[in-house]
C-alpha distance (Angstrom), angle and dihedral (degrees) to the residues before:
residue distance angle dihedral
X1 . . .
X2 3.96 . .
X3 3.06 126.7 .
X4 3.96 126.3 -147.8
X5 3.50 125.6 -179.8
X6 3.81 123.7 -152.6
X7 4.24 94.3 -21.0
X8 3.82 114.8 -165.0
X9 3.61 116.6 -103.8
X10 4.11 85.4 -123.8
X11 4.02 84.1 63.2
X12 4.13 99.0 52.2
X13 3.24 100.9 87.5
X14 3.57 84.5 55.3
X15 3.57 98.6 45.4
X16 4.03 98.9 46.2
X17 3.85 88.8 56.3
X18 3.73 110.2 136.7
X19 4.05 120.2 -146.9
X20 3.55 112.1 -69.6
X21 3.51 122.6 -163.7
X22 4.08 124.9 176.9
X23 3.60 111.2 -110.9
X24 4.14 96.9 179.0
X25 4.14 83.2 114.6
X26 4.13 87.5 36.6
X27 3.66 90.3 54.9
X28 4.31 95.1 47.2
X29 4.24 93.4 51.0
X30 3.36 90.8 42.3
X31 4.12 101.9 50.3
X32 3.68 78.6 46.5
X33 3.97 101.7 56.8
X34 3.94 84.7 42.4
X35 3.79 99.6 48.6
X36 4.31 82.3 53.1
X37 3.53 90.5 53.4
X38 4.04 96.0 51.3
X39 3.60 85.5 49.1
X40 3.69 110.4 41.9
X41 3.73 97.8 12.2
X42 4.14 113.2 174.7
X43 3.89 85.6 27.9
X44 3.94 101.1 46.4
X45 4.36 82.0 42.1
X46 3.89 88.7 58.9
X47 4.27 91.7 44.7
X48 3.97 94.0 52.9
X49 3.78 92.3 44.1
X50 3.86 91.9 51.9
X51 3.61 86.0 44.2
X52 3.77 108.1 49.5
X53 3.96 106.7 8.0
X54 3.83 86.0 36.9
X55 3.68 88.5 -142.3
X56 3.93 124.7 129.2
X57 3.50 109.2 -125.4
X58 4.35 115.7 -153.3
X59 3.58 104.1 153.4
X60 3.54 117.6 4.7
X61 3.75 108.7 -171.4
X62 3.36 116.4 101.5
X63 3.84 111.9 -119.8
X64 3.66 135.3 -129.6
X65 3.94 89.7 -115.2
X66 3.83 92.9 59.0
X67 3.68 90.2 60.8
X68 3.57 91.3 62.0
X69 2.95 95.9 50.9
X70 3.59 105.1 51.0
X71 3.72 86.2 51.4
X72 3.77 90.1 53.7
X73 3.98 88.5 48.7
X74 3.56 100.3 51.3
X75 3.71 127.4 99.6
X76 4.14 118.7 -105.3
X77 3.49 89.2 -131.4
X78 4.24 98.8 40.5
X79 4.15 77.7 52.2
X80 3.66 102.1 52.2
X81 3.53 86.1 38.5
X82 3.97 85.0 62.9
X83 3.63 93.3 39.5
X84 3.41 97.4 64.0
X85 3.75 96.7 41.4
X86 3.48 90.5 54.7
X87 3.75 92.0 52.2
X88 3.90 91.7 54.7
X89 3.87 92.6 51.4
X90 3.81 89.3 42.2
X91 4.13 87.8 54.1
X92 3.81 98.4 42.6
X93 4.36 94.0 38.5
X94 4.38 87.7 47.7
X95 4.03 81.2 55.1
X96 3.35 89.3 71.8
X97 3.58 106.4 59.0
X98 3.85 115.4 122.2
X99 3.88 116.8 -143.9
X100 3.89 114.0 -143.8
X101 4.06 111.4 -101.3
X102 3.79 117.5 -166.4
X103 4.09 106.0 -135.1
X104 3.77 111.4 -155.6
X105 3.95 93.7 -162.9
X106 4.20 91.6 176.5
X107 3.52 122.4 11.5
X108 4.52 107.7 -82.1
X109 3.81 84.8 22.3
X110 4.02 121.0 96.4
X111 3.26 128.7 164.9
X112 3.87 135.4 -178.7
X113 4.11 143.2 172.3
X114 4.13 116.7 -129.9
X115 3.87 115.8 -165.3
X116 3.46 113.1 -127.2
X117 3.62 121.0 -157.5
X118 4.13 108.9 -130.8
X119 3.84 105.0 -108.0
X120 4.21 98.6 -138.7
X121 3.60 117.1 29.9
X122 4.00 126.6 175.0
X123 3.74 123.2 -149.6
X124 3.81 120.4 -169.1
X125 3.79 123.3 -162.7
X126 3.86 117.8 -175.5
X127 3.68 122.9 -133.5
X128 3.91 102.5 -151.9
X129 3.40 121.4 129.4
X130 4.13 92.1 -43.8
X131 4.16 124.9 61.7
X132 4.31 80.8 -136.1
X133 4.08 83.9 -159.7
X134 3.88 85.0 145.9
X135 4.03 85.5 68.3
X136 4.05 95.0 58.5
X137 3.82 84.1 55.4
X138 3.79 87.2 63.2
X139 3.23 97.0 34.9
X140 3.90 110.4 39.9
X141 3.79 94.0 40.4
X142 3.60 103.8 53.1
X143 4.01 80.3 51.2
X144 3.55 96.5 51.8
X145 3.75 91.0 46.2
X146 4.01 92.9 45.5
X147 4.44 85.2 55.7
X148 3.89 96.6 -114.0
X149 3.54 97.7 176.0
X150 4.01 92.3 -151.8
X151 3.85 134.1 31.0
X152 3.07 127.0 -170.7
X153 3.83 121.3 -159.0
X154 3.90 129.6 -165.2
X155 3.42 132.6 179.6
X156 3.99 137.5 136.0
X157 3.98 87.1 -140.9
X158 3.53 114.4 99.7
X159 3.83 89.4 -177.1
X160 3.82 110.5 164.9
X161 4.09 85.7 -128.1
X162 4.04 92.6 43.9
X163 4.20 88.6 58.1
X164 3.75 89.8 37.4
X165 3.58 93.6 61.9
X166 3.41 106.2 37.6
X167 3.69 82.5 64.5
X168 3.47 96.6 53.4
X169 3.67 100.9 52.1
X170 4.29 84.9 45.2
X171 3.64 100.4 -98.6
X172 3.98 111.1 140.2
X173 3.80 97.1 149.5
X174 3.75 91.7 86.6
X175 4.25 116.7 154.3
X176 3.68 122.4 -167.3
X177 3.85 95.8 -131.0
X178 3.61 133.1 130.6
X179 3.72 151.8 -171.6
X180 4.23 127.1 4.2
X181 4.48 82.8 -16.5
X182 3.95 92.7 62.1
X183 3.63 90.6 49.2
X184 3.76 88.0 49.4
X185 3.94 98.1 43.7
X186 3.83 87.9 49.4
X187 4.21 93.1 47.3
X188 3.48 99.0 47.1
X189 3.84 109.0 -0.4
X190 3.31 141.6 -135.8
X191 4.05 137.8 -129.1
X192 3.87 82.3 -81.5
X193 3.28 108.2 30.7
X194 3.86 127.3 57.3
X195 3.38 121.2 -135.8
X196 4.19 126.2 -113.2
X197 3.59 132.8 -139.6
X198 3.71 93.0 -146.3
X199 4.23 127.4 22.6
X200 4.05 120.1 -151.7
X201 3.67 132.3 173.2
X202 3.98 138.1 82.1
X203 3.92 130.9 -88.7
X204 3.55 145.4 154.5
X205 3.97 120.3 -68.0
X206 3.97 94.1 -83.0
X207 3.84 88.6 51.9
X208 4.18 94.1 47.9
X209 3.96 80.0 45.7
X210 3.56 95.4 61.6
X211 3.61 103.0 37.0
X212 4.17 84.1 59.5
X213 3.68 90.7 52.5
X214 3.44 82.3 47.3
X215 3.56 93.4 57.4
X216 3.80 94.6 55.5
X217 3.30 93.7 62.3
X218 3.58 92.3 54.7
X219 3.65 103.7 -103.3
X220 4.38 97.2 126.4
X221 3.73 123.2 -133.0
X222 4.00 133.9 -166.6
X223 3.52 96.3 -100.2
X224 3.87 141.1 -51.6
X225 4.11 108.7 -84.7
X226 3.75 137.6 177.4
X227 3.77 125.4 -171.1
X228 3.90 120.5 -30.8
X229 4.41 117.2 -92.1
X230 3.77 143.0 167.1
X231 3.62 129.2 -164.3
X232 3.73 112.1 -156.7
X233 4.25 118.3 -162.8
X234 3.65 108.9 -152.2
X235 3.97 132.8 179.3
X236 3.57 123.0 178.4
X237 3.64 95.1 -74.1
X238 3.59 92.2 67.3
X239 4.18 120.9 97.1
X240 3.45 105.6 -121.9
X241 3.73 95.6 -160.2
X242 3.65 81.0 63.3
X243 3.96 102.6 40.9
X244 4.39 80.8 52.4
X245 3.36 90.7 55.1
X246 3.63 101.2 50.1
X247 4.37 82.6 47.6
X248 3.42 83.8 63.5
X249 3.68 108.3 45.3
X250 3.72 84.7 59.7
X251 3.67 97.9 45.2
X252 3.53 92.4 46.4
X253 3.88 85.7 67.5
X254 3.79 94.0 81.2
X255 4.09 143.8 -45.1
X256 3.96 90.6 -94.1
X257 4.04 89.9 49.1
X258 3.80 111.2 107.8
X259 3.96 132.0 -143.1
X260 3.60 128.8 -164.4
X261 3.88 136.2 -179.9
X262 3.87 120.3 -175.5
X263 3.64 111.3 -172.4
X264 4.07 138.6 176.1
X265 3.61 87.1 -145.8
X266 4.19 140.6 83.2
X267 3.22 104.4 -163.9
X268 4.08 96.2 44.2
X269 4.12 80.8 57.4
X270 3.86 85.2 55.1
X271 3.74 89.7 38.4
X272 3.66 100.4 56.7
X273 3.81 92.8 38.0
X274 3.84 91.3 69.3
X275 3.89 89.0 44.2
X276 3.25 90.9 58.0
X277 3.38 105.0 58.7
X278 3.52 83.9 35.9
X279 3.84 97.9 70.9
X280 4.30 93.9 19.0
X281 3.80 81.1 71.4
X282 3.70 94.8 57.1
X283 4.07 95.3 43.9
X284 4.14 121.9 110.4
X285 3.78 80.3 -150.4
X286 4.02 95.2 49.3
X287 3.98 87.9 121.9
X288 3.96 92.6 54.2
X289 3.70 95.5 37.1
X290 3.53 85.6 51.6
X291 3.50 104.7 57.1
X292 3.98 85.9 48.5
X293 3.48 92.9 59.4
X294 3.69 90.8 53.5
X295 4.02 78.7 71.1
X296 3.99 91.0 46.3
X297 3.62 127.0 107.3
X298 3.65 135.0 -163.3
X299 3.44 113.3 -159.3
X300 3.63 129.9 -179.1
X301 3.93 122.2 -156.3
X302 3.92 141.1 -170.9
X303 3.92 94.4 -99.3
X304 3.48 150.6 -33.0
X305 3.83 96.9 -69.5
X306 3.82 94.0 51.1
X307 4.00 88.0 49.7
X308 3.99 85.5 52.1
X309 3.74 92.9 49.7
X310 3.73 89.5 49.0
X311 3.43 97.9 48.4
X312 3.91 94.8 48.7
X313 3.92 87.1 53.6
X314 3.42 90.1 51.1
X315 4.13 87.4 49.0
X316 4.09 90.9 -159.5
X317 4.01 128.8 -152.3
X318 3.28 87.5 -129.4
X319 4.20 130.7 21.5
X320 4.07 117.3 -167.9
X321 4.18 108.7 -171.1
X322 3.51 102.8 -162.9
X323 4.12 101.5 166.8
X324 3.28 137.4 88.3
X325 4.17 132.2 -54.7
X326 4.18 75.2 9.2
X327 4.05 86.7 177.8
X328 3.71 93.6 60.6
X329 3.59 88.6 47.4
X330 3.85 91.5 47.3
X331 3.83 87.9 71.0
X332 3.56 90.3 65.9
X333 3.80 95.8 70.5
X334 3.49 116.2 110.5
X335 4.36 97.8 153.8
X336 3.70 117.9 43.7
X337 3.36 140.5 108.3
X338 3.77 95.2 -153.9
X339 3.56 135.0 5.3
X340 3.86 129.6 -159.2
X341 3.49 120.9 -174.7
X342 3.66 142.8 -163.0
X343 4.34 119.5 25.9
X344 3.76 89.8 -83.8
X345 3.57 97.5 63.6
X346 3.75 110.3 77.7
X347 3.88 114.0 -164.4
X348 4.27 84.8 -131.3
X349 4.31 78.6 72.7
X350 3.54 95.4 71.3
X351 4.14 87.6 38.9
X352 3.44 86.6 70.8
X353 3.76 128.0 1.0
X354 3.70 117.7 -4.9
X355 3.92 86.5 100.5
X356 3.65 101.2 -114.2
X357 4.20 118.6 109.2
X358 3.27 115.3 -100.0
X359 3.56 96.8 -157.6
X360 3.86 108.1 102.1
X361 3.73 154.8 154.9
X362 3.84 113.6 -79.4
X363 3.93 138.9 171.3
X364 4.02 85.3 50.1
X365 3.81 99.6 -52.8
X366 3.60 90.2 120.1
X367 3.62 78.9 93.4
X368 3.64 99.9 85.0
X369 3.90 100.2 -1.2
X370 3.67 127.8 82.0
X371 3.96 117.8 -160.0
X372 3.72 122.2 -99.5
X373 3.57 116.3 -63.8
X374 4.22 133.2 149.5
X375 3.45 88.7 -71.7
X376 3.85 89.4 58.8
X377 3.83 83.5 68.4
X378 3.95 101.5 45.0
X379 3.79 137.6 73.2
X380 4.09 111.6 -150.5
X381 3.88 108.5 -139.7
X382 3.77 111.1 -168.4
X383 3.77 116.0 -141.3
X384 4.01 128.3 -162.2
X385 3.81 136.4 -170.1
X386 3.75 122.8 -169.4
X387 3.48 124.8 -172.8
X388 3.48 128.1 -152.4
X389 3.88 100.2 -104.6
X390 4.00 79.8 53.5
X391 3.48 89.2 60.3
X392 3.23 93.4 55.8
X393 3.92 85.9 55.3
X394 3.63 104.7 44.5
X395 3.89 105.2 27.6
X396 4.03 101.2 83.2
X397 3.75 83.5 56.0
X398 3.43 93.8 51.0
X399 3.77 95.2 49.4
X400 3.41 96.2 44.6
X401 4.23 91.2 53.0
X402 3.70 93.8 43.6
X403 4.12 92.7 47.9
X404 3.60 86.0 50.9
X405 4.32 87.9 55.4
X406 3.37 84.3 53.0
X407 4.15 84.1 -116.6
X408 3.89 100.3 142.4
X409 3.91 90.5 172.1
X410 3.55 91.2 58.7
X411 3.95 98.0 48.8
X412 3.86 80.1 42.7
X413 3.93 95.3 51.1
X414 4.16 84.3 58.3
X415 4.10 96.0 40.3
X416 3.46 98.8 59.2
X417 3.83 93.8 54.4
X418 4.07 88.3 45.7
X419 3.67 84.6 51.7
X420 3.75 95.5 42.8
C-alpha cells in the first residue's frame, strides 16, 4: 500500500482516485454479445457459454431434483449457518415495510402512496472463483418480502450452497447462465428465459458493462458498481490486527478492489503495515489481495475531522470507524454505503449475517445511491380521491395555476365539474 502523509486538500481528488480502466473496446464486444442474445436468444445463450464458460449448455433450467440434492449435499453446519443469516436479513428487510396512510392535505382531498412490489425481477449471481450464495440472501429475500411475484435467478454456479438457498428464500426459477448472456436473457429474454423489468446482483467488469447498457434501454438495475472497497478510519484506539484484517477481506475480493485506511496516528500506520503482511502471508487469495493493495492507500491526516472530510469525499462502499466515541463520529457521515463502527464490528458481518444488505454503491456512488434495501424492489404509486365538496376547495387554485401555464385544458378539466 502507499503511504501519504499529511496530503494537501488540492491533491485529494487525486489521491482518492479509484482504478480506471478504458472500456471503449469493453463497451463494443459487449453490445455485440447482447444484441445476439435479443435476437437469437436460447441459441446465441448456448454459443457464448461454449465460448467463454466452455460449457455445453442443453437444458438450462435448473430442475426440481437438483434442489434436493444440493440440500442433501450441504454441510449441517454450512446450513444452519445460512439459516440464521437468512433470519437476520429477513428481520431487518420486514422492518422496512411501509403501511399505506391516507393524507387529507385540504378538507374532501386525501391522498396516499401504496408500495407495489415490481412484478419480474432478475437476480444474477456470479460463479467465479466464489459460490457468492451469501448475495441471494440479500437479494432474494428482500424480493420475497417486497411480493415480487416472479424471480428470476441466473448463475453459472451450481454450488451445492447457491441451489440450497435459492430454495430457501422461494426461488425455484433458477438458470445456469453466466456472464454478458445472463444479463441479456434476463433483459430481453429468451425461449427459456423470461425477461425482468429490473436486473440486480454483482459480476465482473463485462457483466457491470452490460447491465448499464441494459439500463439505457430501459431495462432498470440496482445500481451502477465498480470493483468492491472499504475505507477504515483508525486512531490509536483502534486494534490494528483487526483494522489489517478487515484491509484484507476487501482486497481479497479481486485485483481491481481498492482498500484505504486514513488515520490520525503514526504509529497505527506502522502498526497495521506489519499486520498486514502478517496475515497477507497466510491468505489462499494472497496473489489477488495483492494486486488490490497495489491500488490501496494509507493516508494519514491532521485529525479526526480532516479524516471525516476525506472519507465523505471519497463517498466509500464500505466505511469501518474504528476510533474512539465512534457514535459521535458516525454523525459525520454524509457518503457511505455502509458503516460499521467500533473494533468489534468487522465489515465481513454485514457480508453475511448482521442483517443489513450488502449490496451497495461503490466507485463513489455512495454519493447519491443507497445500497439495496426493500425499497430496491418496490415502485410507490401515489393514489388520490377528491370529493366534490373538495372541489369546491381546491379547484380555484387549480384554475388559477393552470391559466397561468397557459394550459386551458387543464383549468377546463376542473371548470366543468365546478360548473356541473
Amino acid at each position: 500500500m502507499q503511504t501519504i502523509k499529511f496530503p494537501d486538500k488540492a491533491a485529494w481528488n487525486t489521491l482518492l482516485q479509484r482504478p480506471v480502466m478504458d472500456t471503449t473496446a469493453l463497451e463494443a464486444k459487449v453490445e455485440a454479445i447482447l444484441r445476439d442474445v435479443q435476437e437469437n436468444g436460447d441459441q446465441a445463450v448456448k454459443k457464448y457459454a461454449a465460448e467463454f464458460d466452455k460449457v455445453e449448455l442443453t437444458d438450462f433450467a435448473v430442475k426440481p431434483a437438483a434442489f434436493a440434492a444440493a440440500e442433501a449435499a450441504l454441510e449441517p453446519a454450512l446450513k444452519a449457518a445460512i439459516q440464521q443469516a437468512a433470519q437476520n436479513i429477513t428481520t431487518f428487510h420486514k422492518a422496512q415495510q411501509e403501511k399505506t396512510q391516507i393524507i387529507e392535505t385540504m378538507p374532501g382531498v386525501q391522498c396516499w402512496r401504496k408500495p407495489v412490489g415490481i412484478e419480474k425481477v432478475g437476480l444474477y449471481i456470479p460463479g467465479g472463483s466464489a459460490p457468492l450464495f451469501s448475495t441471494i440472501l440479500m437479494l432474494g429475500i428482500p424480493a420475497t418480502i417486497a411480493g415480487c411475484k416472479e424471480i428470476v435467478l441466473c448463475t453459472p454456479s451450481l454450488h451445492p450452497a447457491i441451489l440450497y438457498t435459492a430454495q430457501l428464500v422461494g426461488i425455484s426459477r433458477v438458470f445456469t447462465i453466466g456472464g454478458v448472456q445472463a444479463i441479456g436473457a434476463m433483459a430481453y429474454g429468451t425461449e427459456t428465459v423470461p425477461r425482468v423489468f429490473k436486473i440486480f446482483g454483482p459480476g465482473n467488469q463485462y457483466v457491470t458493462c452490460a447491465k448499464q447498457l441494459v439500463n439505457k434501454r430501459g431495462v432498470a438495475i440496482d445500481m451502477p458498481a465498480g470493483p468492491s472497497e472499504v475505507a477504515v478510519l483508525a486512531d490509536e484506539s483502534c486494534v490494528p490486527a483487526f483494522v489489517a484484517a478487515d484491509l484484507l477481506s476487501q482486497a481479497e475480493h479481486g485485483p481491481d478492489s481498492q482498500v484505504v485506511l486514513v488515520t490520525t496516528s503514526e504509529k497505527v500506520l506502522a502498526d497495521v503495515e506489519k499486520a498486514l503482511q502478517a496475515q497477507l502471508d497466510k491468505l489462499p487469495r494472497k496473489s489477488i489481495a495483492t494486486a488490490a493493495l497495489d491500488n490501496s492507500k494509507m493516508i494519514l491526516v491532521q485529525d479526526i475531522d480532516t479524516a471525516m472530510e476525506m472519507l465523505n469525499a471519497y463517498a466509500p462502499e464500505h466505511l469501518i470507524l474504528a476510533c474512539r466515541n465512534e457514535l459521535n463520529v458516525a454523525d459525520k457521515v454524509t457518503n457511505a454505503g455502509s458503516v460499521f463502527l467500533g473494533n468489534y464490528t468487522p465489515e465481513s458481518a454485514g457480508d453475511y449475517a448482521s442483517g443489513t444488505n450488502h449490496t451497495l454503491p461503490t466507485n463513489g456512488y455512495a454519493t447519491a445511491y443507497s445500497g439495496v434495501s426493500l425499497d430496491s424492489f418496490v415502485k410507490k404509486i401515489t393514489f388520490q380521491q377528491i370529493t366534490p365538496q373538495g372541489l369546491q376547495q381546491i379547484g380555484p387554485t387549480i384554475e388559477a395555476m393552470a391559466a397561468a401555464e397557459g394550459l386551458d385544458a387543464h383549468r377546463n378539466a376542473v371548470t366543468v365539474r365546478l360548473n356541473n
